[in-house]
C-alpha positions in Angstrom: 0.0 0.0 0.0 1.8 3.2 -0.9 2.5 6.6 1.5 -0.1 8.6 2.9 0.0 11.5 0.2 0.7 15.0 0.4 -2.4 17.3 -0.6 -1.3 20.8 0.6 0.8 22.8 -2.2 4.2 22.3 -1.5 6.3 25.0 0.2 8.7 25.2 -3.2 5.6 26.9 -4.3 6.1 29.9 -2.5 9.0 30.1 -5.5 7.6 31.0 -8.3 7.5 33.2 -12.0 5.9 35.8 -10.1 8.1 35.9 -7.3 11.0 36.4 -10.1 9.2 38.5 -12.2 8.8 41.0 -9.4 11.9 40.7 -8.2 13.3 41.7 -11.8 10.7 44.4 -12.2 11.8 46.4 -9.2 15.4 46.0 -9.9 14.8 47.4 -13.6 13.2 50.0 -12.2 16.9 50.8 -10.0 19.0 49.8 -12.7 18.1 50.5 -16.3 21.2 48.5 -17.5 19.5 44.9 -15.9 18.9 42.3 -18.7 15.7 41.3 -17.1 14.8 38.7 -19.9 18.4 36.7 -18.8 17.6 37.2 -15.4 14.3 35.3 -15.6 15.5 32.7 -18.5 18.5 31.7 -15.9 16.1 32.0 -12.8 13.3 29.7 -14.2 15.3 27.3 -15.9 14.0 23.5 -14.9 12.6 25.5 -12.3 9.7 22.6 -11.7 12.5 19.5 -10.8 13.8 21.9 -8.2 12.7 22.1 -4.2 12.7 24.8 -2.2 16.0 25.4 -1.6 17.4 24.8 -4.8 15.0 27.2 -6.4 16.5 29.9 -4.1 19.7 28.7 -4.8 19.2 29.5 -8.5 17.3 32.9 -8.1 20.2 34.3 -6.0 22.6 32.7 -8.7 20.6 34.5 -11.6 21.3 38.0 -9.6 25.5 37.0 -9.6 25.4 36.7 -13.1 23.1 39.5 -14.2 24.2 42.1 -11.2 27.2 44.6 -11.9 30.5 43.1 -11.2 30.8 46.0 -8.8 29.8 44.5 -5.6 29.0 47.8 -3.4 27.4 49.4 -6.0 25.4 46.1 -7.0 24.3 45.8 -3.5 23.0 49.6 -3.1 21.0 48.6 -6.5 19.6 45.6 -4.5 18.8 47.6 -1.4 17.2 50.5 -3.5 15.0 47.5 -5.1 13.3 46.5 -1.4 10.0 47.6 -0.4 10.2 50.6 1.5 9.2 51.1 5.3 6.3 52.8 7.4 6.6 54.8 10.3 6.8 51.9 12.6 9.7 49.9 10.8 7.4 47.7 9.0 7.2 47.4 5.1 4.5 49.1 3.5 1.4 46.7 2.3 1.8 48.2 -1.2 4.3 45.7 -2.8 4.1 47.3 -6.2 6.8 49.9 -4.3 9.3 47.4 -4.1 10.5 43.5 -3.0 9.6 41.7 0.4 8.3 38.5 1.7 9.9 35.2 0.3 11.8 37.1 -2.7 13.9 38.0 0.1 15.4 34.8 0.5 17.4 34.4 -2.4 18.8 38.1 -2.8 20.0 37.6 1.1 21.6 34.7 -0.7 23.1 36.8 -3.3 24.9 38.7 -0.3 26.9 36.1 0.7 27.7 34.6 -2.6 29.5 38.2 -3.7 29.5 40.1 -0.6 32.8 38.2 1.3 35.5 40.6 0.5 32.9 43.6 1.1 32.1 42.6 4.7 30.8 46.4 5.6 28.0 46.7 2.8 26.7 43.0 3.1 26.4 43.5 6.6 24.1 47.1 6.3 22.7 44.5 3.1 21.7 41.8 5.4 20.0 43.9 8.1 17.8 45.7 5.5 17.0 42.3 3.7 16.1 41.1 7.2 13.3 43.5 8.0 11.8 42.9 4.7 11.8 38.7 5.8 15.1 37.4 7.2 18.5 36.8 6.3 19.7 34.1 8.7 20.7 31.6 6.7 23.3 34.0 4.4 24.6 36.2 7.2 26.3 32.9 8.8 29.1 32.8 6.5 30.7 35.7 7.1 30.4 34.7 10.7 32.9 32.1 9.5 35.0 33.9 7.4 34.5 37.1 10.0 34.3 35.9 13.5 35.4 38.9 15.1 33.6 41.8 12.6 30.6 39.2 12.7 30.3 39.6 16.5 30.2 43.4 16.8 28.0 43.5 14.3 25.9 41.0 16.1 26.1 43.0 19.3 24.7 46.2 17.1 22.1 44.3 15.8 20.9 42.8 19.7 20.6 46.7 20.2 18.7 47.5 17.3 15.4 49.0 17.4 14.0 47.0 14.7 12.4 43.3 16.2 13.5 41.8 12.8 17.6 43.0 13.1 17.5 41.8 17.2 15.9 38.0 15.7 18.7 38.4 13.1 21.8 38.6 16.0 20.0 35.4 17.6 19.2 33.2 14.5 21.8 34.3 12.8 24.4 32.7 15.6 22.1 29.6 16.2 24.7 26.9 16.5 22.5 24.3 14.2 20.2 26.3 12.6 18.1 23.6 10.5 18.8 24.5 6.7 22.0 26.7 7.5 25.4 26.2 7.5 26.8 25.2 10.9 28.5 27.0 12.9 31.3 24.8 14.4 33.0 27.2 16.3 29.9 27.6 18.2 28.9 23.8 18.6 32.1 23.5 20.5 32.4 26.7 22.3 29.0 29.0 22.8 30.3 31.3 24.9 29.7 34.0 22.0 26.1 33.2 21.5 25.7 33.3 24.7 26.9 36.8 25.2 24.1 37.9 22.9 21.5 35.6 24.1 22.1 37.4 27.4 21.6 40.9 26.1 18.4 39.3 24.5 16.6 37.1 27.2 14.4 39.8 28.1 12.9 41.1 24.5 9.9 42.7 24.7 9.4 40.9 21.5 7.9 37.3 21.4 9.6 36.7 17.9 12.9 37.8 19.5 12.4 35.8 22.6 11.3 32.6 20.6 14.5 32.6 18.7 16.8 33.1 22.0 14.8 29.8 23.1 15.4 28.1 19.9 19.3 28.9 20.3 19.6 27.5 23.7 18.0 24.5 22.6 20.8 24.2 19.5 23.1 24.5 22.3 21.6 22.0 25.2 22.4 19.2 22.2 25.8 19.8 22.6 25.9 21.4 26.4 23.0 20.4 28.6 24.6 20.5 32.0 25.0 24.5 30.8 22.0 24.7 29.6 20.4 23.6 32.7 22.9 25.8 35.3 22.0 28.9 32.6 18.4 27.9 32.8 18.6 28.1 37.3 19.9 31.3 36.9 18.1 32.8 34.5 14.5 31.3 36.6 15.5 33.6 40.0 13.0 36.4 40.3 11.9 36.0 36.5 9.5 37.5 34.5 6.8 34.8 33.1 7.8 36.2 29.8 11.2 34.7 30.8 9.7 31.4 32.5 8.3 30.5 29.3 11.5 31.2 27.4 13.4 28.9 29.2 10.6 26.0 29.2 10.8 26.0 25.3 14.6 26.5 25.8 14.6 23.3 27.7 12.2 21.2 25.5 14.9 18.8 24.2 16.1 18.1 27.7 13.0 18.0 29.3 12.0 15.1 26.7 15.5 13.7 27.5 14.4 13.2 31.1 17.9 15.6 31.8 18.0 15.3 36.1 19.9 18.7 36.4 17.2 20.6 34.0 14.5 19.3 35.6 15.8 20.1 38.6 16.5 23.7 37.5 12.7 23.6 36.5 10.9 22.3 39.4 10.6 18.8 38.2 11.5 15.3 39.9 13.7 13.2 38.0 12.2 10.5 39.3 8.8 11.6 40.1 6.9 9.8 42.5 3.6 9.1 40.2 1.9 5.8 39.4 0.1 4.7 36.1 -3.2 3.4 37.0 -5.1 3.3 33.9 -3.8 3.6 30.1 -5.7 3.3 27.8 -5.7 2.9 23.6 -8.9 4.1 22.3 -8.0 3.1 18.4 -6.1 0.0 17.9 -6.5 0.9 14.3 -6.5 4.0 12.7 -7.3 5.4 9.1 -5.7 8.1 7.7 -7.1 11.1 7.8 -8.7 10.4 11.1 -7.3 10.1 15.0 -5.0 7.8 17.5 -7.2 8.4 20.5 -5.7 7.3 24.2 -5.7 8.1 27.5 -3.9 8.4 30.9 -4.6 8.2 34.5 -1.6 9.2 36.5 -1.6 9.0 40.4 0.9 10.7 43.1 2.0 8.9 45.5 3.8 11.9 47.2 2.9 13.7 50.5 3.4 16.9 48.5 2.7 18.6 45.5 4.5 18.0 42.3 5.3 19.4 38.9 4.6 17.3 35.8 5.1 17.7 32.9 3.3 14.9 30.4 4.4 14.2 26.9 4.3 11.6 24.4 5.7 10.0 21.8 4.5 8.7 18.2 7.1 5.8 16.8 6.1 6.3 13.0 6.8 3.5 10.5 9.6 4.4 8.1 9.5 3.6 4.8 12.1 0.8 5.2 9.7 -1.1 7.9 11.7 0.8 11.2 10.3 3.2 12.8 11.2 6.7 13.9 10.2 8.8 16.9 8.8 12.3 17.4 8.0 13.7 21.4 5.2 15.8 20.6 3.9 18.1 24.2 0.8 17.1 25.9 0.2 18.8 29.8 2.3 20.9 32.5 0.4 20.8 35.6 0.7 20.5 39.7 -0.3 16.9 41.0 -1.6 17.1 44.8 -0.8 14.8 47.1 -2.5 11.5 46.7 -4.4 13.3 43.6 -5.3 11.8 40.8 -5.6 12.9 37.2 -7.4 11.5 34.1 -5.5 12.9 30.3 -6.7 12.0 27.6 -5.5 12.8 23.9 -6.4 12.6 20.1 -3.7 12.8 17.4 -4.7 14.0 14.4 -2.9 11.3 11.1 -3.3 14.0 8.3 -1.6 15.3 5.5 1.4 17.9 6.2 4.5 18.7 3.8 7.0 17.4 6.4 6.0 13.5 6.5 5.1 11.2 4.5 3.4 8.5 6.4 3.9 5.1 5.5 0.6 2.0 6.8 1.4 -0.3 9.1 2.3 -1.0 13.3 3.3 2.4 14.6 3.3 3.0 18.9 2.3 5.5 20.8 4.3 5.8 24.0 3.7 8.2 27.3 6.3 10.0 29.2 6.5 11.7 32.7 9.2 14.0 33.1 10.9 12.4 30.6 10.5 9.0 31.3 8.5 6.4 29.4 5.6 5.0 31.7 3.2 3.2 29.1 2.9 2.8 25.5 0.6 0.6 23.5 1.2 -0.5 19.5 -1.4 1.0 16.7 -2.0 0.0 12.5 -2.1 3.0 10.6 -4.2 2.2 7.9 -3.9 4.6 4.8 
């Protein structure tokens, strides 16, 4: 029986003729000298056998070849080109005044294909491409090639007014940013991302804070009894801003059943709960449809305890094995003695990131990161 398929549009799709059409229109518009026709021949070429990243790939290789050679003036061209900004920082809604969004992507690309030897202009590139969408991915290089340039400009950026450029000094740096080039340096020492995590942990921006969260988790892969002293200290006399920061800092850990995090976080390593009932509500399920099950957990504490309550889906591989995925479930405070019924559905439908396969998959339940129950299930597609 073949894979569950995939009936949303696929995110290459947000790549398009339009999306390059307008990004040659408003660089035409900059640069009268821009063979636009080229531009779009080279662009679109077999542009339907490529995926997403390859079709930004090719975009941002279109711009080397039809940009002037002259890199500082190519890039004021490219900057003149971007959509331009209202009173609160924000691009203007009218996108016939210039590029934003997903076009974004490849011309940050563009940057750090030319832009090495011209570290000053890609840098004020980059941070104007990343208000218009982001430029994460292509500022990273020249954190290689420029550690110690990168880094001051990184600290700039944590101070910027604009939410988009204080993101940028925190993805940017993320140790293993998913897509992006990794940063070494910083998988074995993080002490610099640190340093700007710090200046960032109290955002008044959720987008900013999110990111900051999503860097200390890069870094707990690789460092998790820092990760877990970091998150102590950063939990006295916190904001619940903060508190919630370091929770999703601490996801990976937390799922890990890491004593010293959940320490750090008010949770028992060994907690001092008993399964009493577990239920699997659908021993088979269609796809399309939902694995249903439920939990009753009982403390057998003489105080109150932090839980935290996840589980985890072993999908079938397309080679017969399966996989794992920890998906959240429920943070509460179990009494003493108390008692408490879960219960769950998880939805089998289609997304772009998984192709799911028919046959035994299990569902397992963890308490603070340890696996208490688990039952097998047929997914039948």
């Amino acid at each position: 029986m073949p894979p569950a398929e995939r009936k949303l549009e696929p995110f290459k799709e947000l790549f398009n003729r339009a999306v390059v059409e307008d990004v040659s229109t408003h660089i035409k518009r900059r640069w009268s000298g821009f063979d636009a026709k080229g531009f779009i021949d080279h662009a679109l070429k077999d542009f339907q056998k490529l995926e997403m990243k390859a079709r930004a790939n090719q975009i941002a290789a279109a711009l080397v070849a039809h940009m002037p050679t002259d890199v500082p003036r190519a890039l004021k061209i490219l900057i003149s080109s971007l959509r331009p900004l209202d009173k609160n920082g924000a691009p203007i809604a009218d996108a016939s005044k210039g590029i934003a969004k997903m076009a974004v992507w490849p011309m940050a690309e563009y940057v750090a294909r030319v832009g090495m030897d011209h570290p000053n202009a890609a840098f004020a590139a980059l941070r104007e491409l990343t208000i218009r969408s982001t430029a994460e991915f292509a500022v990273r290089p020249f954190i290689v090639k420029h550690p110690k340039k990168a880094q001051a400009v990184l600290k700039t950026w944590a101070k910027d007014a604009n939410h988009h450029v204080r993101r940028l000094a925190s993805e940017g740096s993320r140790p293993r940013l998913p897509w992006g080039l990794r940063l070494k340096a910083f998988v074995a020492d993080p002490a610099a991302v640190l340093s700007l995590l710090e200046m960032l942990k109290d955002d008044p921006s959720e987008y900013v804070r999110r990111s900051v969260a999503n860097s200390l988790n890069d870094i707990a892969k690789d460092h998790p009894d820092l990760i877990a002293a970091l998150a102590a200290r950063w939990l006295k006399n916190a904001s619940q801003p903060r508190v919630r920061l370091v929770r999703h800092a601490c996801r990976t850990l937390i799922k890990a059943g890491h004593g010293k995090t959940l320490a750090a976080l008010g949770f028992a390593a060994k907690p001092a709960v008993k399964l009493k009932d577990f239920k699997l509500v659908t021993p088979k399920v269609t796809f399309g449809a939902h694995a249903g099950f439920s939990a009753v957990l009982h403390s057998t504490a003489t105080t109150a305890q932090n839980i935290v309550v996840d589980y985890v889906i072993h999908h079938r591989k397309k080679n017969g094995g399966t996989a794992p995925k920890v998906f959240k479930w429920k943070t509460l405070v179990l009494g003493p003695k108390d008692s408490v019924r879960l219960e769950r559905r998880h939805a089998f439908k289609p997304i772009t990131t998984r192709v799911y396969y028919p046959g035994r998959h299990r569902v397992e339940v963890m308490v603070n990161g340890r696996v208490i129950c688990g039952a097998d299930f047929d997914l039948l597609v």
